[in-house]
N, C-alpha and C positions, 0 to 999 in steps of 0.2 A: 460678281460676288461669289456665283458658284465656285468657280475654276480653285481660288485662294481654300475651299470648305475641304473640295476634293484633293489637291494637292496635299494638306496637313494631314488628310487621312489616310492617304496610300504614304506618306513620310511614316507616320502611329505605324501600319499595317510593318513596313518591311524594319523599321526598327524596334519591334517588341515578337514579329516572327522569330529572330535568330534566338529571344530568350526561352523560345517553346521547350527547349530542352531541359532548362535550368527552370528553377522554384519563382518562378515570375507570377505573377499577377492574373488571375485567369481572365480581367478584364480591363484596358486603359480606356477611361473614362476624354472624350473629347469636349472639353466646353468649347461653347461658341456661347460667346458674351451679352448677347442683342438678338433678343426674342426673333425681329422681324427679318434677321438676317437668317435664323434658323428655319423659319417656317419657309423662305425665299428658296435656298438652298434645298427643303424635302419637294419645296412644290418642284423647280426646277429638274429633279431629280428624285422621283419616287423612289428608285431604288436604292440610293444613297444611304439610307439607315438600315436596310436588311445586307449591303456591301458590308459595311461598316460593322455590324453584328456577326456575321458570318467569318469576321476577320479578328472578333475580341476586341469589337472596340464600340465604346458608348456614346452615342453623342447625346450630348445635355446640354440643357439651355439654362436661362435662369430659373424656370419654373419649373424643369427635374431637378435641376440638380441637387437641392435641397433633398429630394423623396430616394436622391441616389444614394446618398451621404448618409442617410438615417438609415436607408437597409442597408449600406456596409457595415457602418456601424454596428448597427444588430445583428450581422450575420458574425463580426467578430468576436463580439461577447456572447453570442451563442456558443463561437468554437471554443473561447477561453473557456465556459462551463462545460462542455463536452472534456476539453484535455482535464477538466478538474474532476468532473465524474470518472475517471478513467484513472487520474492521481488517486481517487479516493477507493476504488476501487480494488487499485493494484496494493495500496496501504491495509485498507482492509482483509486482502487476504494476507498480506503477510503478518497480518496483527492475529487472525484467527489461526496459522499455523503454530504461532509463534505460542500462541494461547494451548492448543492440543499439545505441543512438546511441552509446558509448564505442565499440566494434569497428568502427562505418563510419566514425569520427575518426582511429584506428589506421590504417585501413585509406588513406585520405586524406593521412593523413602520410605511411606506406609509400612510396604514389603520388607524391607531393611531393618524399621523399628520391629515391625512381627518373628522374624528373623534372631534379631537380637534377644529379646523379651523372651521367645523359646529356649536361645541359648542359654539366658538369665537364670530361668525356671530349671532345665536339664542341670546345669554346674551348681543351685542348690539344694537340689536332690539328691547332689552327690553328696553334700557337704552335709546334711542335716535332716533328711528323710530317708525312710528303709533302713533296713535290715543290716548292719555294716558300714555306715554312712560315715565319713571322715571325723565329726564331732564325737560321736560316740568311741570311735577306734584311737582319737587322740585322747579323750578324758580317761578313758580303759588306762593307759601308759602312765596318762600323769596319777590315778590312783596308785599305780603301785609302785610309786617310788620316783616318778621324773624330776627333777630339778629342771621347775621352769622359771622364768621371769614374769609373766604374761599368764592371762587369763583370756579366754573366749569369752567374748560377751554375753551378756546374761539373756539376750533374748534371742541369739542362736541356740542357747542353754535350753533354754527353758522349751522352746520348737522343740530341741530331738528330746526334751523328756514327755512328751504328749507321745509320741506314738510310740 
C-alpha cells in the first residue's frame, strides 16, 4: 500500500518541480481517499509527510481535506481583498490629485475673475471718474456744437456729474 502513496508523490514532486519557475501553485495538495490507507502509509513511513512538505506537496485525507479547502479558500479571498485595498488605494490617490489640480483651477479662475474686475474698475475710471475722464471730454465736444446721433446713457451721466 505504501509503495503506490510514495510513487504518486515523487511523480507530484518532479512534475510541479519543473513549474518552480513559472506562477504555479506554491502547494499541490495529494488526496488519498481512504483514511486507513493514509494513516497505513504515515505509520509505514514517518517521514513521508515532512518528504512530501518539504517538496510542496499536501497530503490530505478525508478528514483534512475539507480544513484544506476552507484555508485556501480564505487565504484567496483574503488576496482578492488585499489587491482591492490596493485598487482602492491607488484610485484614491489619483482621486485626491486629481481633487488638488481642481482647487488650483478654482483658485486660477478666482485670480482671473480678480484680474478682470481690476481691469473693469481701471477702464471705468478712465471712462467716468477724475479729472479729464472720457465722459466728460466727449459731452465738452457735443456741447458745443457735435452732431451726434446717440447719447450716453444717463447713468454714466449722472456718475461723472457727482464728482
Amino acid at each position: 500500500i505504501i509503495k503506490p502513496v510514495i510513487e504518486h508523490n515523487k511523480n507530484l514532486v518532479s512534475k510541479y518541480e519543473a513549474l518552480d519557475k513559472l506562477d504555479s501553485p506554491d502547494y499541490v495538495i495529494m488526496f488519498i481517499p481512504i483514511e486507513a490507507t493514509f494513516a497505513l502509509a504515515i505509520k509505514e513511513d514517518p517521514e513521508l509527510w515532512s518528504f512530501a512538505w518539504d517538496k510542496k506537496i499536501v497530503i490530505a485525507s478525508p478528514g483534512t481535506l475539507l480544513a484544506i479547502l476552507k484555508t485556501v479558500s480564505s487565504l484567496w479571498i483574503q488576496e482578492k481583498q488585499n489587491k482591492n485595498v490596493e485598487e482602492i488605494a491607488r484610485l484614491g490617490g489619483a482621486l485626491y490629485d486629481k481633487f488638488v489640480g481642481f482647487i488650483e483651477d478654482l483658485e486660477s479662475v478666482g485670480n482671473a475673475i480678480a484680474k478682470a474686475d481690476q481691469l473693469h474698475d481701471n477702464a471705468m475710471n478712465k471712462l467716468s471718474e477724475g479729472k479729464g475722464n472720457l465722459i466728460s471730454r466727449t459731452e465738452k465736444i457735443k456741447e458745443l456744437g457735435a452732431k451726434t446721433k446717440k447719447n450716453i446713457p444717463e447713468n454714466l451721466l449722472s456718475k461723472e456729474k457727482l464728482i
